[in-house]
C-alpha positions as CSV (number, residue, x, y, z in Angstrom):
1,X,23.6,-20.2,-17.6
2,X,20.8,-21.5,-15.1
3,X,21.9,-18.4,-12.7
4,X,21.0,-15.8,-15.3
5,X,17.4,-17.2,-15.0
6,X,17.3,-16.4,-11.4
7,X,16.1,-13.2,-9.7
8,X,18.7,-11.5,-7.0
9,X,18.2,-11.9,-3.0
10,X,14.6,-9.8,-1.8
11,X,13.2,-9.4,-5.3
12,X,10.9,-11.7,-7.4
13,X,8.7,-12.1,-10.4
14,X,4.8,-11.4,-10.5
15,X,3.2,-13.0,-13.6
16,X,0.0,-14.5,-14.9
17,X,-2.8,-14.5,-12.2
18,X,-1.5,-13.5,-9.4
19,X,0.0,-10.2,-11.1
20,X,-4.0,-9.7,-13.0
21,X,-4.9,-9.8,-8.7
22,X,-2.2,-7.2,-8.0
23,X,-3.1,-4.9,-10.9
24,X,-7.0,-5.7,-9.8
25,X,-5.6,-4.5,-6.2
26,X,-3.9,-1.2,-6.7
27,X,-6.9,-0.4,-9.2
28,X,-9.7,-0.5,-7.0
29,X,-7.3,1.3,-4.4
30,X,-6.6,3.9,-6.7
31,X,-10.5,4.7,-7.0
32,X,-11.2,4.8,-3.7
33,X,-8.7,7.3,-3.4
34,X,-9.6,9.5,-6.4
35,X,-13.3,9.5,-5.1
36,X,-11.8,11.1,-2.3
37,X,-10.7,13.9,-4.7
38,X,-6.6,12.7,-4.5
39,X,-5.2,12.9,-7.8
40,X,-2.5,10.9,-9.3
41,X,1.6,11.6,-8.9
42,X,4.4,9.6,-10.0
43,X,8.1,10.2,-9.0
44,X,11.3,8.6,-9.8
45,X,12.5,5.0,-9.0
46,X,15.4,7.1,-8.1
47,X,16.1,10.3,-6.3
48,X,19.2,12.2,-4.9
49,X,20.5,10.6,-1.8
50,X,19.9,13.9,-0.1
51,X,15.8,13.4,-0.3
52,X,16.0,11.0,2.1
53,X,19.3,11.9,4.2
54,X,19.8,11.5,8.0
55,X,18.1,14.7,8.9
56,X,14.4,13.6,6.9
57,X,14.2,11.1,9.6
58,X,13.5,8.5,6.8
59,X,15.2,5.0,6.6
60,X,18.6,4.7,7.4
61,X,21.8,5.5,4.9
62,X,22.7,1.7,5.0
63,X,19.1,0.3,3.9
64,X,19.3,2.2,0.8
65,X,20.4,0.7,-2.4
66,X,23.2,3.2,-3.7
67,X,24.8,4.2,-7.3
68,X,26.4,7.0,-8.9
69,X,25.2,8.7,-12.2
70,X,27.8,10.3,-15.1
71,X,28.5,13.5,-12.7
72,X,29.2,11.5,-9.9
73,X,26.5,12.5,-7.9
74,X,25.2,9.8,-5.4
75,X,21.8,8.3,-6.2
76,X,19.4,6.0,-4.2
77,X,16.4,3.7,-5.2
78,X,13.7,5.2,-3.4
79,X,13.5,3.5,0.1
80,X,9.9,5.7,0.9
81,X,7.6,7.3,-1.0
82,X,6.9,10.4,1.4
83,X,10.0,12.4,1.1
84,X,9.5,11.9,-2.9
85,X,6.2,13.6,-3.3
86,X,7.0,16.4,0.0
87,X,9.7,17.4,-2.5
88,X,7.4,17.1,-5.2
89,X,5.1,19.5,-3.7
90,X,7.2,21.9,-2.6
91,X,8.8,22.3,-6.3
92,X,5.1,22.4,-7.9
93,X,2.5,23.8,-5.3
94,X,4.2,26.3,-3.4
95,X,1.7,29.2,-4.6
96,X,-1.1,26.4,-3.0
97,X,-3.3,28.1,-1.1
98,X,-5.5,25.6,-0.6
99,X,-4.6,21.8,0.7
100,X,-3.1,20.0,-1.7
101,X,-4.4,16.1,-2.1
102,X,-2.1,13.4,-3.9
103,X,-2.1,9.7,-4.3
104,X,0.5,7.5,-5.2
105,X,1.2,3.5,-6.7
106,X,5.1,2.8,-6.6
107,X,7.6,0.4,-5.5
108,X,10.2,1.2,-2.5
109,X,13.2,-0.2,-2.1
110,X,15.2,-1.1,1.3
111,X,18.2,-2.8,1.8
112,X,18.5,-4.3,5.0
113,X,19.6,-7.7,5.6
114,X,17.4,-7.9,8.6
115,X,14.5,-8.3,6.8
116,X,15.0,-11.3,6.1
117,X,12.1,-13.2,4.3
118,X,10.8,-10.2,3.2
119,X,11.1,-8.4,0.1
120,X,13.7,-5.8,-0.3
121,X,11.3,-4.4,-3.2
122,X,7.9,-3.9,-2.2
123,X,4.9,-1.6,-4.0
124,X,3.4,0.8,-1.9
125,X,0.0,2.5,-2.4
126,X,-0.8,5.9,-0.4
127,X,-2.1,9.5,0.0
128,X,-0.7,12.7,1.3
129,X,-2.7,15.6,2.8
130,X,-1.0,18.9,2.3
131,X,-1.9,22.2,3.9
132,X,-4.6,21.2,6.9
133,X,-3.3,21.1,9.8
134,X,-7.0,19.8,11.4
135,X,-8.5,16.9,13.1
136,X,-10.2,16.5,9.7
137,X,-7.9,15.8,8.0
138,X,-6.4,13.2,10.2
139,X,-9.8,11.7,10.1
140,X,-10.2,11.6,6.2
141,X,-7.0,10.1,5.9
142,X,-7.7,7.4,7.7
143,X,-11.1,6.8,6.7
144,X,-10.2,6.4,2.9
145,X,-7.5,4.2,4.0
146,X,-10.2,2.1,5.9
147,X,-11.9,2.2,3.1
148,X,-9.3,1.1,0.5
149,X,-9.2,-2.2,2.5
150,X,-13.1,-2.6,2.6
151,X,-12.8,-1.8,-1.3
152,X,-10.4,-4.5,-1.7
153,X,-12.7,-6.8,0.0
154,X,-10.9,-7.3,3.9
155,X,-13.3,-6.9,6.5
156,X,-11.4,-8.2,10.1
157,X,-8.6,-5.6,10.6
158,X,-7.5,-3.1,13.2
159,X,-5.9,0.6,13.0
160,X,-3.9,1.1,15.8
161,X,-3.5,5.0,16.9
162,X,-0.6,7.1,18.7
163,X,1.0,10.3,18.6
164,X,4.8,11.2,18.2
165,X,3.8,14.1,20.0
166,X,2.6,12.2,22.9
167,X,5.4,10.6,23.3
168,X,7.6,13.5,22.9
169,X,6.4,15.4,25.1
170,X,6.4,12.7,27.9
171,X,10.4,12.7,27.0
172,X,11.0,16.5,27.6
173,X,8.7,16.3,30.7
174,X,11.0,13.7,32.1
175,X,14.0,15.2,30.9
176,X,15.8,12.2,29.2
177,X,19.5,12.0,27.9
178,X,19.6,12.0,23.7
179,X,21.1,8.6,24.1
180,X,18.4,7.2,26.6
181,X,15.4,8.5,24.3
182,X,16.6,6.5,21.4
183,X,16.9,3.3,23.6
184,X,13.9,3.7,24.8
185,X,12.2,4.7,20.8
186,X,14.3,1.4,20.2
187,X,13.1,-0.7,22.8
188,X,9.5,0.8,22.2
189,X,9.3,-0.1,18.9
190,X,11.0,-3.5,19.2
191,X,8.1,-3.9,22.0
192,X,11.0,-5.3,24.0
193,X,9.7,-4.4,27.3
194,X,12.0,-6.3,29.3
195,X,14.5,-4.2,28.1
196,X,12.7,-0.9,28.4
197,X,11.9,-1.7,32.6
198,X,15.4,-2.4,32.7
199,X,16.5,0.9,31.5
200,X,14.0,2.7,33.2
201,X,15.2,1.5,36.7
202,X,18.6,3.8,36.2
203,X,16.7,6.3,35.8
204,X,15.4,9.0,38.2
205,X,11.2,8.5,37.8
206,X,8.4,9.9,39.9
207,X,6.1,6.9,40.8
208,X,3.7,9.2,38.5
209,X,5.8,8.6,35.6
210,X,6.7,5.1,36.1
211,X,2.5,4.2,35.9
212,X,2.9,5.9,32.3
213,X,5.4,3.8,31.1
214,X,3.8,1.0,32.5
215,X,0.9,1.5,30.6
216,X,2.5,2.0,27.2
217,X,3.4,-1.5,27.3
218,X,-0.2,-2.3,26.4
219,X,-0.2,-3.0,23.1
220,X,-3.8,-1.7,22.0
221,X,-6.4,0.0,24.1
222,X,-9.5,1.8,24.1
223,X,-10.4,5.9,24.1
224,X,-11.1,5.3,27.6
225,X,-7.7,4.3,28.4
226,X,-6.0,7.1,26.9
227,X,-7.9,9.7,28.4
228,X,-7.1,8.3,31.9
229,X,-3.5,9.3,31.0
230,X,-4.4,13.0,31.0
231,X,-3.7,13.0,34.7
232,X,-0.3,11.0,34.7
233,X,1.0,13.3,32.2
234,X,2.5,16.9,33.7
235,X,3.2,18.7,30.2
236,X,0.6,20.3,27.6
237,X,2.3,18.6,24.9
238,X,1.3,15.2,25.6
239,X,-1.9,16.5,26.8
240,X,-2.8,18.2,23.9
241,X,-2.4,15.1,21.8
242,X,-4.5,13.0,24.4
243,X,-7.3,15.4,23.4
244,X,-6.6,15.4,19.6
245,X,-7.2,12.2,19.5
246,X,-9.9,11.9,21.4
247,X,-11.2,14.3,18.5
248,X,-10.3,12.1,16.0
249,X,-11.8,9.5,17.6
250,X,-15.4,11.4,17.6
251,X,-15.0,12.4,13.9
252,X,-14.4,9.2,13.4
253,X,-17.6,8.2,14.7
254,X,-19.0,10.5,11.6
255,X,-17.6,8.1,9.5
256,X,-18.8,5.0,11.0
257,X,-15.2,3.5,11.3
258,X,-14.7,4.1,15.3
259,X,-15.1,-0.4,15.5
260,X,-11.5,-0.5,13.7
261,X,-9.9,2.0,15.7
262,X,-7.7,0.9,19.0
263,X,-5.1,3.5,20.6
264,X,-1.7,2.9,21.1
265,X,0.8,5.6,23.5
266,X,3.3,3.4,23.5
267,X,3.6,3.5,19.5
268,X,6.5,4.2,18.1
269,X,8.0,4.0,14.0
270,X,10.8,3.7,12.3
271,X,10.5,6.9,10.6
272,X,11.7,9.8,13.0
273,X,9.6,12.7,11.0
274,X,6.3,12.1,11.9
275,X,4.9,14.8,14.7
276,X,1.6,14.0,15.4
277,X,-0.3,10.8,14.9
278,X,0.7,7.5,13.9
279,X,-1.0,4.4,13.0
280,X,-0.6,1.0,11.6
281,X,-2.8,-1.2,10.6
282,X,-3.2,-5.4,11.1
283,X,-4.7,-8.0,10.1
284,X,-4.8,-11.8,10.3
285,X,-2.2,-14.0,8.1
286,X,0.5,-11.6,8.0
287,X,2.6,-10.7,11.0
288,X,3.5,-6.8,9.8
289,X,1.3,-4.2,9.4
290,X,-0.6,-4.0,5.8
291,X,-1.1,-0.2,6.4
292,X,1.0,2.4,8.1
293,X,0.9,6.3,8.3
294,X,0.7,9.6,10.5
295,X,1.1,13.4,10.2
296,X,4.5,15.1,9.5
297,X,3.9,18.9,10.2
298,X,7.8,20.0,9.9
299,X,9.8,17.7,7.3
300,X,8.1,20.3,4.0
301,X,9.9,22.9,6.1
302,X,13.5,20.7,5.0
303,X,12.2,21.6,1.6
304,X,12.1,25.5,2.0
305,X,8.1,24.8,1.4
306,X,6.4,25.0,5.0
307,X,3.2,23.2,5.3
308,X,1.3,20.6,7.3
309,X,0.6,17.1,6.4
310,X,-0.5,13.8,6.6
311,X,-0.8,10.7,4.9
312,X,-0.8,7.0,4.9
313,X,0.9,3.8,2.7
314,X,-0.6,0.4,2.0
315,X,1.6,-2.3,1.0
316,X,-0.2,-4.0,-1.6
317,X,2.5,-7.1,-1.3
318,X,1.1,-7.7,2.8
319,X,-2.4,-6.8,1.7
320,X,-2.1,-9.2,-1.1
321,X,-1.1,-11.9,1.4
322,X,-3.3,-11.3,3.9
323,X,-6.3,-11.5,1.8
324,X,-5.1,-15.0,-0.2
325,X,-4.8,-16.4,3.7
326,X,-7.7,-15.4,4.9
327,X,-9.4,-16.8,1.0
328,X,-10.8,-13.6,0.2
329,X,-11.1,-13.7,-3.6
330,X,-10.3,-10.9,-5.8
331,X,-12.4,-9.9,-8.5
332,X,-9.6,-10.0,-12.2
333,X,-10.4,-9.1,-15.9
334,X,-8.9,-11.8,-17.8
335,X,-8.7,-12.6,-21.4
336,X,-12.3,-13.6,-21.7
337,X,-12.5,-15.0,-25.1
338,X,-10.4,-17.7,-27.4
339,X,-10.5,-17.2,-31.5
340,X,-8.7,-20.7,-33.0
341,X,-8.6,-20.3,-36.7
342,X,-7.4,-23.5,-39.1
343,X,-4.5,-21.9,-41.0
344,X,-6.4,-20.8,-44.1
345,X,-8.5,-19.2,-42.1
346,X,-5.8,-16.6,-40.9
347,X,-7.5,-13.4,-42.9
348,X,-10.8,-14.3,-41.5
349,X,-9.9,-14.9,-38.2
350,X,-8.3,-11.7,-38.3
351,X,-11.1,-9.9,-39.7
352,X,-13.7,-11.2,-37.2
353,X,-10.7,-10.6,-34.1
354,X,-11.0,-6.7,-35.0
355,X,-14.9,-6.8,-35.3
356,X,-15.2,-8.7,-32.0
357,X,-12.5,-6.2,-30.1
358,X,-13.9,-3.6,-31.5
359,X,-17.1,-4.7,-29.7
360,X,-15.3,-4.9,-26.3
361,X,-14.6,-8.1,-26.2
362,X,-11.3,-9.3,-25.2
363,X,-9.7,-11.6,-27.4
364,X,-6.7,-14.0,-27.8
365,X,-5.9,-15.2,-31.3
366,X,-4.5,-18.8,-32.0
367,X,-3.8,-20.7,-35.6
368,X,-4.6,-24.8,-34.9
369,X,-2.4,-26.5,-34.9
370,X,-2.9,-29.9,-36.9
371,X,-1.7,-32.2,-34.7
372,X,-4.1,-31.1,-31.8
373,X,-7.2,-31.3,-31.2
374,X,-10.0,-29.2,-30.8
375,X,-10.5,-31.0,-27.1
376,X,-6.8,-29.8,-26.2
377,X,-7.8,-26.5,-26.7
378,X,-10.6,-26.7,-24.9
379,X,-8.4,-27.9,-21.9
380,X,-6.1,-24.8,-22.4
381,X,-8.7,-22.4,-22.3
382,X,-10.1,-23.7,-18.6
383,X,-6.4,-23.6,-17.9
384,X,-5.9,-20.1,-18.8
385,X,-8.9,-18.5,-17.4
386,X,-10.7,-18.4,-21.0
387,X,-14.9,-18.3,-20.8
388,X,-15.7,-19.3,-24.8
389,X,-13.4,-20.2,-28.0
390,X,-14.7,-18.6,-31.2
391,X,-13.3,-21.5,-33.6
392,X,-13.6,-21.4,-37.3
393,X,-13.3,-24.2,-39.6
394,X,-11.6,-24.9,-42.7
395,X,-14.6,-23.8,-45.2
396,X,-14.6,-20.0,-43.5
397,X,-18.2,-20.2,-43.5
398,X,-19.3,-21.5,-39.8
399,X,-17.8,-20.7,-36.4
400,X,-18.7,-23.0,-33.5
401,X,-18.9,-20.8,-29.8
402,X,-17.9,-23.4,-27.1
403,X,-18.6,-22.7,-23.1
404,X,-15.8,-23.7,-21.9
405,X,-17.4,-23.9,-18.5
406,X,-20.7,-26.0,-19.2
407,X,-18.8,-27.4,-22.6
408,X,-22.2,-26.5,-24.7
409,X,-21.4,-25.3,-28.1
410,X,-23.0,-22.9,-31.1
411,X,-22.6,-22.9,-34.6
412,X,-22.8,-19.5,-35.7
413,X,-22.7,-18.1,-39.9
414,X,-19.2,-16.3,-40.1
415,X,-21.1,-13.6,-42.0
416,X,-23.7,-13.0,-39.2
417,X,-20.7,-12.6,-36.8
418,X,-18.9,-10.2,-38.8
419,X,-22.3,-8.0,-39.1
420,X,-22.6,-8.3,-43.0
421,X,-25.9,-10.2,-42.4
């Protein structure tokens, strides 16, 4: 019996305060992105398992959580929220001629024993930038995913900047087998340079090319440091997106934000359809990043919908963390008030709960019981985050206010309360 009380492997239960934080989270998240002018989607908890197939460069076929509905068609708990909302838009918006701005609260599902420690469910919070293919965009993005973590109160963090097409470009410039590229995504990724030198000996490198791989092992640098790669580089490509982001980096600038940007060549992600930049974003007290993202210019064209696009995710769970270690409190709206009525009191207690509500005050409703006292109540209240207790005695005719913080009390007529004095 005690096993049906437990939750499964990766997943747990959110309750009482620390689910009012979460909710308090993806709120103020969810304004700062709709005062960026992204409106609000919602997709299935499930999709078709072809949505996120091999070919969408999304998480792998044996992270996802599987199942089968009455036609026999194979299913799969959504593992990422991007490939959800590309097919979204390219079912609703295709007559778009203008970009197309969305924003997104969900949870995400992978199944990967691996991760272990980590959730297997997760709630993500994001935006996705259809139909501008500009620096401008890459900059908004971004900046109102900066700005999300401001909202939510985090001030120390760092967004860490590369570009898929930096990289990709180095790879046809150098002319790498199919199997070498993906050890060396692999090994990127992993950060396991020891690895990476290793592999890199067997193959045949210009002294040129070996300086750029030795400076992709830095694990953040400045502007400065990635324009000095323009000249190692021998393909447009990769010097093309040494320029973009030195755009990025000016615009911004505009914003104010350039103090929490570093640059990162060597940055590679686990999802294979991103083609321009990527970023992730850290912070202190959690060891993975909080925020992640990057432009994906060719998976809508999987979709039969062709568009540019880019976007970003916050994990509200590592955001969530990271601010309870680093102490930063978050703001909640809980049950502010207490009415305890004596049990003859239950139609006036009533009465006066609607009258009070509907004054926008929010109210929980108790009957006393006799073998408690008024002081246990009081006790409960500070427990559970109440400010006052409305409590009205057995004649109906007074009710005594108590601060449950200071302890002062007011006696109040029952009639002045209820607005028919």
């Amino acid at each position: 019996m005690k096993q049906m009380l437990h939750t499964p492997e990766g997943v747990r239960d959110i309750y009482n305060s620390e689910y009012a934080r979460k909710l308090a989270i993806e709120n103020t998240i969810r304004r700062v992105m709709n005062s960026y002018g992204y409106d609000d989607i919602q997709t299935p908890t499930f999709e078709f398992f072809e949505i996120f197939k091999k070919e969408r460069g999304s998480v792998a076929s044996n992270e996802m959580f599987k199942l089968f509905d009455s036609e026999g068609n194979t299913l799969v708990l959504r593992p990422d929220m991007t490939p959800s909302i590309v097919r979204c838009v390219s079912k609703y918006y295709e007559s778009a001629d203008l970009p197309v701005r969305l924003c997104y609260r969900g949870s995400t599902f992978i199944n990967d024993r691996s991760y272990r420690l980590r959730l297997k469910e997760s709630t993500d919070a994001g935006v996705e930038l259809f139909g501008d293919d500009s620096v401008a965009a890459d900059a908004e993005v971004i900046a109102c995913m900066v700005d999300c973590l401001k909202a939510c109160g985090l001030q120390d963090f760092q967004i860490d900047i590369g570009s898929a097409s930096f990289l990709q470009g180095l790879f046809e410039e150098i002319g790498f087998s199919e199997e070498a590229e993906a050890q060396i995504r692999r090994f990127l990724l992993s950060k396991n340079f020891f690895a990476l030198e290793s592999l890199l000996l067997k193959e045949n490198l210009t002294d040129r090319q070996k300086e750029v791989f030795s400076r992709l092992q830095i694990y953040s640098g400045t502007i400065r440091q990635v324009l000095d790669m323009e000249t190692l580089v021998n393909n447009e490509t990769s010097r093309n997106a040494i320029r973009r982001l030195k755009s990025l980096y000016e615009m911004l600038g505009y914003y104010g934000m350039e103090k929490y940007v570093s640059f990162d060549l060597g940055m590679v992600t686990g999802y294979r359809y991103y083609t321009g930049i990527v970023f992730n974003g850290y912070t202190y007290g959690t060891g993975n990043a909080i925020v992640s993202g990057g432009r994906y210019d060719t998976l809508m064209s999987q979709f039969s919908y062709d568009a540019p696009a880019v976007g970003f995710k916050i994990s509200v769970d590592g955001l969530m963390t990271a601010l309870d270690r680093q102490k930063i409190p978050v703001a909640v709206s809980m049950t502010e008030s207490m009415l305890l009525m004596e049990p003859e009191q239950a139609e006036a207690g009533i009465r006066l709960a609607a009258v009070l509500r509907a004054q926008g005050c929010r109210l929980t409703t108790l009957q006393k019981d006799e073998d408690k006292k008024l002081e246990d109540y009081a006790d409960y209240a500070k427990r559970s985050g109440f400010r006052q207790i409305y409590y009205i005695n057995r004649s109906g005719v007074n009710v005594t206010l108590f601060n449950v913080e200071n302890g002062t009390k007011v006696t109040k007529e029952l009639a002045e309360l209820m607005g028919e004095r």
